[in-house]
N, C-alpha and C positions, 0 to 999 in steps of 0.2 A: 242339207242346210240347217242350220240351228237361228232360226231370224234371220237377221242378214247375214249371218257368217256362215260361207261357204268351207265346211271342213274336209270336203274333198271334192277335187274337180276333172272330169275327165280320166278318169281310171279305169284302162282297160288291163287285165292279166288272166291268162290262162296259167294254170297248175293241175301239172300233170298227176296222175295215180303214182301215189308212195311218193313223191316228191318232200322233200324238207324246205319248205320256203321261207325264210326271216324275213319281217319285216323289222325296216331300220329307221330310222331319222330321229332328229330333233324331240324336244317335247313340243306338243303342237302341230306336230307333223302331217296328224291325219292317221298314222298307222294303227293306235287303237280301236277308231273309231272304222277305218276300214275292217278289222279283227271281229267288232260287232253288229255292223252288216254281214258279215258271214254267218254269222254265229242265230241273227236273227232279232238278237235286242236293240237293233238301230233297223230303221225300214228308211231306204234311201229315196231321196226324195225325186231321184230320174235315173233308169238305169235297169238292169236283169243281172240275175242271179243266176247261172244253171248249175247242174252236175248231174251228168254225162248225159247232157243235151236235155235235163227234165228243170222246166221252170220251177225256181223255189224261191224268189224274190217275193211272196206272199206268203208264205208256208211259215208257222210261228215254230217257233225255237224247239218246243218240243216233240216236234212233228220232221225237223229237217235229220233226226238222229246223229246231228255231228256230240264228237267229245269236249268239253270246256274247261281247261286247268286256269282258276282262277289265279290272279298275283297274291291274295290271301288264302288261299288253299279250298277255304270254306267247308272243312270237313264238319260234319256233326261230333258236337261235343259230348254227346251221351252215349252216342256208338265205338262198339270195339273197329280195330281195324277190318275184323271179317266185316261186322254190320256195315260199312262205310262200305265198301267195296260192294258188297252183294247187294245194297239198297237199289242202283241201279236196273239190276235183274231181276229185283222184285215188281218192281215197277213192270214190267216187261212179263210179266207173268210164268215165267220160265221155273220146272218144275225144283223140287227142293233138291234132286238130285243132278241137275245140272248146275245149279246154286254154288252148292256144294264144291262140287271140280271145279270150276271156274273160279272161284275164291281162292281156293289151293292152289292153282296155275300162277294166277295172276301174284299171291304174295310171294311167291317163292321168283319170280320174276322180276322184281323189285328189289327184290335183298333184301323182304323184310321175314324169313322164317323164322317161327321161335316169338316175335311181336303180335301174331293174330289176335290176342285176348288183349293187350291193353288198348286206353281209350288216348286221343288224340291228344290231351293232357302230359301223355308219361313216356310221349315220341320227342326227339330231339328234330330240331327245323327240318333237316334233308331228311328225315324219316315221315315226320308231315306231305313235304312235297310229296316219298315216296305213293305214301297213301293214294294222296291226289290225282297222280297219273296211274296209278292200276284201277280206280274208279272209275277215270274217264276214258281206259280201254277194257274195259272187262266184257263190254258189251259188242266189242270189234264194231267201232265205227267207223266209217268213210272215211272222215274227216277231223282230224283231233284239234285243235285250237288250245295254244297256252298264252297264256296274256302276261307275258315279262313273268314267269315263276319262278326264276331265283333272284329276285331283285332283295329278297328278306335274308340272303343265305350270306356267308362270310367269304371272303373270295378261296379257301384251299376247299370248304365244302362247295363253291357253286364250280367249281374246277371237278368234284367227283362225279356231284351230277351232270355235268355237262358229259362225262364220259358213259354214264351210265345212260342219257338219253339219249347218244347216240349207239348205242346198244341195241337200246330196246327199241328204237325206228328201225333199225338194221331186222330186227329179229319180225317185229309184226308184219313191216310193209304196210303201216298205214301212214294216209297222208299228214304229213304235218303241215301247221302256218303259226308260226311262230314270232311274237312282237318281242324285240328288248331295244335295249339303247345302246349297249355293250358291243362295240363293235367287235373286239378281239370277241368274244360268242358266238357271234352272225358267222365269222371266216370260219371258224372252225367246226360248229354242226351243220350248215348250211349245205343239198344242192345249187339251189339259188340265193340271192339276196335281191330282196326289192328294196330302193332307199328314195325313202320319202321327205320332200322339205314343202311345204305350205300349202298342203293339201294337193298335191303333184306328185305322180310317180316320175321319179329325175331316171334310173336305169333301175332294169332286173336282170340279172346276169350270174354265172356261176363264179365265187369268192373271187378267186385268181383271175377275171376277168375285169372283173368292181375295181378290184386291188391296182392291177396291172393298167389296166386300159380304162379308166373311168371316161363316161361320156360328156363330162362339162365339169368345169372348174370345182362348184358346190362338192359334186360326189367327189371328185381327186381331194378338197381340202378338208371334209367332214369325215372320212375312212382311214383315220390313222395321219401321222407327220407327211410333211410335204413340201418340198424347196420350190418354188415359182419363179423364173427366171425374163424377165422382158426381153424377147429378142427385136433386133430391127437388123436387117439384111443378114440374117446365119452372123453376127454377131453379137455378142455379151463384152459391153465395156468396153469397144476397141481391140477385141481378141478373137480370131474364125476361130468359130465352134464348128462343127459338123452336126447338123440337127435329123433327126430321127424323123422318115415318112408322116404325112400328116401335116395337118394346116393348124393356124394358131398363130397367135400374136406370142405364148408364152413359150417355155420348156420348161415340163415340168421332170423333176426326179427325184424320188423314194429316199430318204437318208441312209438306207440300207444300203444302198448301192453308188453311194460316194465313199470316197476314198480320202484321207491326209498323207501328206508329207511336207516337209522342213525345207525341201527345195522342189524346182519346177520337173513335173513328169515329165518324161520323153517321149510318150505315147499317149492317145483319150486325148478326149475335153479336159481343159483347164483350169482354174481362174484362180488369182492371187487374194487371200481373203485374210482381215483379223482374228483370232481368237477372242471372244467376248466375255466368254462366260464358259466354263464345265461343270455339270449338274452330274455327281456320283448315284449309279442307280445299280450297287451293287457288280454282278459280272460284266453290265454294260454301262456306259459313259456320256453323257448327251452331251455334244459339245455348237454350243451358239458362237457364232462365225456371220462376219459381217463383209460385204465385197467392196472394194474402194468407192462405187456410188451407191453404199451404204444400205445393198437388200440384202435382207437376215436369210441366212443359211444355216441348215439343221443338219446335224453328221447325227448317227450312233452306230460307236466304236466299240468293240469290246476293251474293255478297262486294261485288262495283261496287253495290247496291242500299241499302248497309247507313248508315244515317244516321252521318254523320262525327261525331268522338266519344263515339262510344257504347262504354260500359265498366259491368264488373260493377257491381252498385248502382243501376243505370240506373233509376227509375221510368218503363213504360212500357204501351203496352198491346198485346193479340195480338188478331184479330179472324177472325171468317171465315163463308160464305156457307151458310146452318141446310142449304141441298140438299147441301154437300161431306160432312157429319158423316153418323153411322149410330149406330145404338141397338145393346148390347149386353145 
């Protein structure tokens, strides 16, 4: 608690060895603030900490040996990229010739060979990060912690690093817990994703499971697009739907997995809908579609796919397969 403000409430999560955990949500969410009760800079005001069964909910930060990749990297400005890296292990009293190897390991692990000598100044942003994550493994710890670290990077460079840290979790096997806000990042480095909204863990789940089968409305509408459909008796609008196992007032289903055509399918779910709007996004097409009692529906079509002449006003229909959808 910070005063009266409760920023995280009842939060239980186990995370297994060598897992990739994201955490996700909102700004406000709580998932920083969880990130540094682990980490040790936040002491929770009710609650334990363990790892592997040893209490560490009092153990100050630099006693718990986890790794910490800040959102601004925080390398030292006066050190080369060796110094930056090895400072950790000097700490640690470890001899100069294990120093040594372990500097070498770790840059050349990075992508960064051939940069050891320059200082943090004369590195490009994903070179910086590089730094920053072979510091905060060089010492192999339990537990590595990054706090949103390509939030500063451009999106074709946070796309390399994203491929490179999953790499380098592939190769150490150490634990990650990881905060961004990026969802497409969570699906794609993530074993798990935990997704936070108001100081509440809502699910923790493996991506395709978040994705696919989300546990309540919030995580279905906060993880990517999403069509929501009011059902009342396996009807939509006067039309049997056939609804997919599961309880719920709604049906909900992914734009991925709708379908258009210019007249009515002969198989699938149905429904007769407007064309509103088409939003060009390159090889794919977002097209906004509205149902005769006027709830907005989200398609994306690949662009080559999209019937020639088709424009706002359009009467047409959306369709799609009753296993794709899920009940909220």
């Amino acid at each position: 608690m910070f005063g009266r403000f409760t920023a995280l409430k009842d939060i239980s999560m186990t995370v297994g060895r060598g897992e990739f955990v994201t955490l996700l949500g909102p700004s406000g969410s709580g998932k920083t603030t969880f990130l540094m009760i682990l980490s040790g800079f936040e002491a929770p005001t009710s609650g334990q900490l363990t790892l592997d069964g040893r209490e560490m909910t009092e153990t100050p930060p630099e006693a718990r040996g986890f790794g910490m990749v800040f959102q601004g990297y925080a390398l030292f400005p006066h050190m080369t990229v060796e110094e930056n890296i090895a400072f950790p292990l000097k700490v640690q009293g470890r001899s100069g010739a294990d120093i040594s190897r372990r500097v070498r390991d770790m840059v050349e692990m990075v992508g960064l060979g051939g940069h050891g000598h320059k200082r943090p100044a004369g590195l490009s942003g994903g070179q910086q990060q590089r730094v920053a994550l072979a510091r905060a493994l060089a010492y192999s710890p339990p537990v590595l912690l990054l706090d949103e670290p390509f939030s500063a990077l451009d999106k074709n460079l946070r796309g390399q690093m994203q491929d490179e840290m999953r790499r380098i979790h592939q190769e150490t096997g150490t634990t990650f817990v990881f905060v961004t806000h990026d969802q497409e990042e969570a699906l794609a480095l993530s074993s798990r994703i935990a997704i936070f909204e108001k100081g509440q863990l809502q699910q923790i789940a493996p991506p395709r499971e978040v994705y696919e089968r989300p546990s309540n409305r919030f995580v279905a509408e906060f993880l990517g697009d999403i069509n929501i459909l009011p059902v009342t008796a396996s009807q939509i609008e006067g039309r049997a739907i056939h609804l997919p196992d599961g309880t719920g007032d709604n049906l909900a289903i992914r734009p991925e997995n709708m379908g258009l055509s210019l007249t009515e399918p002969t198989c699938g779910n149905a429904l007769p809908v407007e064309l509103r709007d088409l939003t060009y996004l390159g090889a794919e097409t977002r097209l906004a579609l509205a149902t005769k009692g006027g709830v907005a529906v989200t398609l994306h079509m690949p662009t080559a796919k999209l019937p020639e002449g088709l424009a706002p006003g359009a009467a047409v229909w959306t369709s799609w397969e009753a296993s794709r959808g899920f009940m909220l």
